[in-house]
N, C-alpha and C positions, 0 to 999 in steps of 0.2 A: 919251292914251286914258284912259276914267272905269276905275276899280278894278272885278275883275272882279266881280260881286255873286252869280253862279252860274255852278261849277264843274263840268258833266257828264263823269263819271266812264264811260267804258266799256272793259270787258273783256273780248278778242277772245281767241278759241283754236279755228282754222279754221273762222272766220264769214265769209270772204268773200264766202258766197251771202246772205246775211243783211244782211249791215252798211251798203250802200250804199241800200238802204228805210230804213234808220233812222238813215244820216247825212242823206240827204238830204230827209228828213221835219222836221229841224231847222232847215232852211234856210228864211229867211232868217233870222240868228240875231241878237238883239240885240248892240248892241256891246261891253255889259256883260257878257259871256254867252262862256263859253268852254268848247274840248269837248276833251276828252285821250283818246285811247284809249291804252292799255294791251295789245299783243301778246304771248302766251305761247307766243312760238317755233312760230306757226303753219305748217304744211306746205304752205297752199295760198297763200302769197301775202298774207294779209290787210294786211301793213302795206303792202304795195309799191301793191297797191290803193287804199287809203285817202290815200297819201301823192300819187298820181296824179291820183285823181280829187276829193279834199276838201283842197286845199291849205292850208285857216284853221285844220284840226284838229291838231295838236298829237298824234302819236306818237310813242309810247316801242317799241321790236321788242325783247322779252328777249332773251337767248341761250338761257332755260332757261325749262319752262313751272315758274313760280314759285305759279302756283293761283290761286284767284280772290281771297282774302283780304290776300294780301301784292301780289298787283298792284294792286288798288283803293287801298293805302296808299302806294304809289308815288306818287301825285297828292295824296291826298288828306292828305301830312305836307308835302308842299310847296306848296300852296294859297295863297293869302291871301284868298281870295274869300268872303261871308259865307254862303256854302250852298254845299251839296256833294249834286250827284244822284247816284246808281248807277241806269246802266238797263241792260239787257243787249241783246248785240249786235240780238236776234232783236224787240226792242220795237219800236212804230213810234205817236211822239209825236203828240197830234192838234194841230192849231192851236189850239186853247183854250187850253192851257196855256202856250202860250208869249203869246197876247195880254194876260196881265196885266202882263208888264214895259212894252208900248205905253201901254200907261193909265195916265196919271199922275194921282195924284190931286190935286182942285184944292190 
């Protein structure tokens, strides 16, 4: 597998009405292109969800909701990828934005 080249960052804290618009708005995801969420001891399920229904994403479940600042560094001090997105659970990506990893240039 090529080196990740972007890291999306997201952090959950009972989003499960939420997170499944905007995991699956990512899809289909380049292969360079890797997605983490980050749960902060959500009540409704979110990691159990995510882990269900998005098998490629890459969850962490806290024991503790640790905030949104120190969960986004959870990934993003262990990264090696040359960019690092934060979007939040409630976004929902458009195609555009993921069409420029497609495009290579000549």
């Amino acid at each position: 597998m090529d080196k990740t080249i972007l890291e999306i960052v997201i952090v959950t804290w009972n989003s499960r009405a939420e997170i499944g618009e905007c995991l699956s708005a990512l899809e289909p995801l380049p292969q360079n292109w890797r997605v983490s969420v980050v749960d902060n001891k959500s009540s409704d399920k979110t990691a159990d969800f995510i882990k269900q229904n998005f098998p490629n994403v890459n969850v962490i479940a806290n024991q503790n909701n640790v905030g949104f600042a120190k969960a986004n560094n959870q990934i993003i001090t262990q990264t090696n990828s040359n960019y690092v997105l934060l979007l939040n659970p409630d976004a929902v990506a458009s195609f555009a934005a993921k069409r420029y990893e497609r495009q290579k240039p000549p």
